[in-house]
C-alpha positions in Angstrom: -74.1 14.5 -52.3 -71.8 13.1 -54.7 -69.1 16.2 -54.0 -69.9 15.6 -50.5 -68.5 11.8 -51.4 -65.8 12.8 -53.2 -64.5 15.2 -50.6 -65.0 13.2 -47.9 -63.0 10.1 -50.0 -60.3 12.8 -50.4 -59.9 13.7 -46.9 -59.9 10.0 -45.8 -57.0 9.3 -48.5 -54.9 12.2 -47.8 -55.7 11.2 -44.0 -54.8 7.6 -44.6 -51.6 8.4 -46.7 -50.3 10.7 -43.7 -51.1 8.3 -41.4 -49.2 5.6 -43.6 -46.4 8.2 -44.0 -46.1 8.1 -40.4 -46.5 4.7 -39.8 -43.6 4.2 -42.1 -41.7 6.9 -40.8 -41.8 5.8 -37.4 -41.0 2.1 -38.6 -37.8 2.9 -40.4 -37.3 5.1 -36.9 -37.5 1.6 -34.9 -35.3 -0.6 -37.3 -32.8 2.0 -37.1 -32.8 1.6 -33.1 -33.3 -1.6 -33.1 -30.6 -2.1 -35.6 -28.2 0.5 -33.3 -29.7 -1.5 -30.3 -28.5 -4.6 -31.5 -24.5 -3.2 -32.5 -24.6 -1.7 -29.2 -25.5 -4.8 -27.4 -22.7 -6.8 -29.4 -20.1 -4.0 -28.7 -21.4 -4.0 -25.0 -21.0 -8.1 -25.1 -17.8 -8.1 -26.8 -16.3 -5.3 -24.8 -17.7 -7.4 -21.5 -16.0 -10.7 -22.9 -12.7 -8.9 -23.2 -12.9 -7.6 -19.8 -13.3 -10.5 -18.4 -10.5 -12.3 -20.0 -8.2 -9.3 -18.6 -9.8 -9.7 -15.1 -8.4 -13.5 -15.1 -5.1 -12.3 -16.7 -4.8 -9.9 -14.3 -5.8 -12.0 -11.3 -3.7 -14.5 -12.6 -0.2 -12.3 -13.0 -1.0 -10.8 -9.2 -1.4 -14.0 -7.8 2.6 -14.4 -9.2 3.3 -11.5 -8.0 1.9 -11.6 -4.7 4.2 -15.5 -4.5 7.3 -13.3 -5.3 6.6 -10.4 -2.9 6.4 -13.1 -0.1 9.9 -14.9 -1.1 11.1 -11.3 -0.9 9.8 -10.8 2.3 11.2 -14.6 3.4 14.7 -13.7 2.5 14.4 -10.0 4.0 13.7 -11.6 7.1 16.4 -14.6 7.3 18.6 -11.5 6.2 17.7 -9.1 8.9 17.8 -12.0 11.1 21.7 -12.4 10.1 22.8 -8.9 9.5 20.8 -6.6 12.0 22.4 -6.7 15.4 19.8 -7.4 18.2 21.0 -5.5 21.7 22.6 -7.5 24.4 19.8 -7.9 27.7 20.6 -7.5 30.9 21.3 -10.9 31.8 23.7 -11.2 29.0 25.9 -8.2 29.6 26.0 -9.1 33.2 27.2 -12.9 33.0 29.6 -11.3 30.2 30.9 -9.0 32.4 31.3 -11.5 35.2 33.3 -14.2 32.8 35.6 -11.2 32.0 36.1 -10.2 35.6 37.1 -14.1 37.0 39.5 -14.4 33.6 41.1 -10.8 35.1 41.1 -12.2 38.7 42.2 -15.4 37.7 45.3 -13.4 35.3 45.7 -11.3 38.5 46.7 -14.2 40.4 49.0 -15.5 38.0 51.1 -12.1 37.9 51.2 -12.1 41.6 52.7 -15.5 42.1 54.9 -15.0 39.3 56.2 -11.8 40.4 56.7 -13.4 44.3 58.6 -15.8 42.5 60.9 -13.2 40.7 61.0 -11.4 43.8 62.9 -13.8 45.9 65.5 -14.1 43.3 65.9 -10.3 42.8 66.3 -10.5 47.0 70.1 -11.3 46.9 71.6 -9.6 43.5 73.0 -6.1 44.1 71.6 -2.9 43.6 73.4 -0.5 41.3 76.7 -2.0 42.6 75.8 -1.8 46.6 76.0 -4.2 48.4 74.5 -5.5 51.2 75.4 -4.3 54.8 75.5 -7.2 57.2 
């Protein structure tokens, strides 16, 4: 009985020493998780943080950007509006062409009453030394 004792003692300490070698095991298993658990979280945390402070930064120098692009585009338009020649409609050309056509009538009329004023005088000089038959 007594062997019976001892073995069974025996098997319940090597059992319970396993089982403690485990437990241990399997402890120093979870503080080293919870210990990379815990880095990783910071890193994640810090890494998170710094994002976020580039976000704004970022937000911040487009924002800037953007207000520059739009002066640009201001100026480009007060430009094109000075520089790029818009075509002429219909209406335009034709009162154009009909202020130039009375200033040509109206020259017209001048050289012809200038000329019938030269003509009358040209009337009695000779002609290559002719003269007039009466």
């Amino acid at each position: 009985v007594e062997s019976d004792f001892t073995k069974g003692l025996a098997e319940m300490t090597a059992t319970e020493e396993s089982s403690q070698s485990a437990y241990d095991t399997e402890t120093k298993e979870n503080e080293i998780e919870k210990a990379t658990t815990e880095q990783d979280v910071k890193y994640k945390v810090k890494e998170s943080t710094e994002l976020d402070a580039t976000v704004a930064e970022t937000g911040s120098d487009r924002s800037g950007v953007q207000a520059e692009l739009d002066a640009v585009f201001e100026y480009l338009q007060k430009i094109e509006a000075q520089c790029v020649e818009v075509a002429e409609t219909y209406g335009e050309r034709k009162a154009r062409f009909e202020a130039e056509l009375a200033g040509l009538k109206q020259a017209l009329q001048v050289l012809e009453e200038e000329t019938a004023f030269l003509q009358k005088g040209v009337a009695t000089k000779m002609l290559r030394g002719v003269r007039r038959h009466v």
